[in-house]
N, C-alpha and C positions, 0 to 999 in steps of 0.2 A: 611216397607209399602208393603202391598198385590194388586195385578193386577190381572182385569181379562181381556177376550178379545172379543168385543164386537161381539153382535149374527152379526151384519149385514155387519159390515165395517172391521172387523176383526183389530180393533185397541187398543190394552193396556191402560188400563185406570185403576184407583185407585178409581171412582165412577160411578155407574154403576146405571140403570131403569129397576126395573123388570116387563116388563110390556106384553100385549097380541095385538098383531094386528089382526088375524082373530078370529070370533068368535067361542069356541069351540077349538080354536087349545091349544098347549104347551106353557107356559109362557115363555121369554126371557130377557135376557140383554144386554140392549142398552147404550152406550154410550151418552152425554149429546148433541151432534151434531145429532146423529142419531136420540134418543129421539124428539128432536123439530119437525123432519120429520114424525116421525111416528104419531105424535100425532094430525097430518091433515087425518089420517085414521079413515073410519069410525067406526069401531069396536074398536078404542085402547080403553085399559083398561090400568091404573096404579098401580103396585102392591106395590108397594115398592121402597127404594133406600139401594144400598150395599156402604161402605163407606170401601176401604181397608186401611184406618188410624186407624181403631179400635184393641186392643190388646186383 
């Protein structure tokens, strides 16, 4: 199983949000705790989800 380690909280996880908090800035990955935070901003965008269970 693959981990990455989240843009904000810096914690290992195995699924991940790729998503945008400022508008204009660099995509990132969040964690699914962090995710729910970020997603009270007004600019989040969601890109995607990364699943490190895939082979």
């Amino acid at each position: 199983m693959r981990t990455k380690i989240c843009a904000l909280c810096q914690m290992e996880a195995t699924t991940l949000y790729r998503v945008q908090v400022t508008k204009g800035k660099d995509w990132i990955f969040v964690c699914t705790d962090c995710c729910k935070k970020v997603k009270l901003e007004p600019n989040y965008r969601y890109g995607g989800t990364w699943k490190g269970d895939r082979h």
